[in-house]
Structure formats: structure tokens, C-alpha cells
C-alpha positions, 0 to 999 in steps of 0.5 A: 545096923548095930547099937550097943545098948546095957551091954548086949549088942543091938541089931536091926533086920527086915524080915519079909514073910510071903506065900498065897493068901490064907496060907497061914503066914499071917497067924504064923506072925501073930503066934510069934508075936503075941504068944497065942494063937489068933484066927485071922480071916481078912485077906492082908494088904501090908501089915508092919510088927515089931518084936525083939528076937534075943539070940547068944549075945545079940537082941535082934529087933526085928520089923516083920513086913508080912504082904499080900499073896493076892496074885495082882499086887506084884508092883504093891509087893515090890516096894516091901521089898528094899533092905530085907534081910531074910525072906519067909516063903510059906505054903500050907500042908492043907493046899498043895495048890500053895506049893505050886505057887512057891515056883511058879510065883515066889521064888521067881518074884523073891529072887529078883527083888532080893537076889542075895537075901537068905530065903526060909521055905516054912510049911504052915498049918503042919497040924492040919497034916493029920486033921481026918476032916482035912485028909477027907476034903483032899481025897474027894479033890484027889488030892493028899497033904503036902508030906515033909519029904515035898517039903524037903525036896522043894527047899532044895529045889529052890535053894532054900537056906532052910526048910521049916514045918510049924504050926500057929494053932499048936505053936510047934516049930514056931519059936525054932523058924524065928530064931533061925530066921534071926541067925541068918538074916546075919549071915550072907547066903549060901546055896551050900547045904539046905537044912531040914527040921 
């Protein structure tokens, strides 16, 4: 829905941010929204903002639905889901047990509530890539961090309409993934092309 208000055009829009619980979505959301970064320990049941996003001529007004990633509130989940307009599916660069969970849960579960809505995979906690304490943790599970190019390579296989790697603690990508999630929550999806930053 559009208004026209002091000249600039007005539009509402649902965004609708998942992924597993403490993978970063929730700071993400408050780094945005307040403009700091702010370490949030609680598991997140349903949490409701507000914030304005001004992109050429247009100020979206933005609510963010930011839901629980708790594997057994899919049915609490589903009523989240009605009238979204664009979709954040996050996973942190620290747990790559996060990435599996993008197709073995989200995608499925987003595709079927919101078939049509455009869909940004966001990497979280891009600053913990190179954390030597992070990378120490990962080796002893014989693990490593999840790379940009997994990342890539996972938005094109789930046709993403974007693929974005931020961080809340440093702020990097954070203002770009809004902006463009504000762009394309006004376009219809295209599975055409995935763009990478």
C-alpha cells in the first residue's frame, strides 16, 4: 500500500527475517534499527519493529517480523508469515550446522507459506570468518567457517534473489542488505540471476 506524504511517496512492506536460533538475525535487526550493536542472549519468540527505509524517491516503512528459529514452532511461525513482502533467510559464518538448516528447513518452510516473495540468504557474523579463536573452536569439531563462495554457491542453489554477508558488531553490509531488501520487497520475484555482495 502506498500514501503520498510532503511529497515523497509512501510504501508499507513485511519483512520477515528467519534462520536457527542465535545465528545472528536478531542483532542484525536491532544493528539496523537503533544503529549500534547490541548483544542479545535470549532465544526470540516473535519480536515486531518498526523503521523507515528512504530509497530514490520512496520511504518504505518497514515492520520487521524477526520469529523464532526453535526447530518445533513451525505452526507458531506459519501465522508470521501472511502478507510478507520480502523474506531474510540468515545462517552464521561461525555454524555451519546453520547453512544445512537453510535446505533442510527455511527454504522449504518459506517457499511454502510465501512461494512468490523474494527471498535474501544473508550470511551473519561475517566478522567471526577470521576470529583465530572461532577458527580454533571449528578445527577441534573438524570443522572450518562457512566461505563467501558456500555462501554463493547456496543462494544459487536455493534461488536466492540475493546473496548478502554482513556483520552486526562491525556494522559491514548491514545498511547495503536493508536497502536492498527495501528494493526488492517492490518488485515481484525473479529466479533469473542471484546477486552476490
Amino acid at each position: 500500500m502506498a500514501s503520498q506524504k510532503y511529497g515523497v511517496l509512501q510504501e508499507r512492506r513485511k519483512l520477515v527475517i528467519v534462520g536457527d536460533a542465535m545465528c545472528g538475525k536478531t542483532c542484525l535487526l536491532f544493528t539496523f534499527k537503533d544503529d549500534q550493536f547490541v548483544s542479545t542472549s535470549g532465544i526470540t519468540m516473535l519480536n515486531k519493529y518498526q523503521k523507515n527505509v528512504q530509497i530514490d524517491e520512496k520511504i518504505i516503512d518497514f515492520t520487521f517480523y524477526d520469529i523464532t528459529g526453535i526447530e518445533h514452532y513451525e505452526n507458531f511461525r506459519a501465522l508470521s508469515y501472511p502478507d510478507t513482502n520480502i523474506i531474510l533467510i540468515c545462517f552464521s559464518v561461525d555454524n555451519p550446522v546453520s547453512v544445512t538448516s537453510i535446505t533442510d528447513r527455511w527454504i522449504p518452510e518459506v517457499r511454502y507459506f510465501c512461494n512468490q516473495c523474494p527471498v535474501i540468504l544473508v550470511a551473519c557474523k561475517k566478522d567471526l570468518r577470521t576470529d583465530p579463536h572461532v577458527i580454533a573452536k571449528l578445527k577441534q569439531e573438524g570443522e572450518k567457517p562457512v566461505t563467501t563462495d558456500i555462501g554463493g554457491q547456496l543462494a544459487i542453489q536455493i534461488k536466492a534473489d540475493a546473496y548478502i554477508e554482513c556483520s552486526a558488531k562491525t556494522r559491514e553490509g548491514v545498511q547495503d542488505l536493508f536497502v536492498h531488501a527495501a528494493r526488492l520487497s517492490l518488485k515481484k520475484r525473479s529466479h533469473k540471476e542471484c546477486i552476490l555482495y
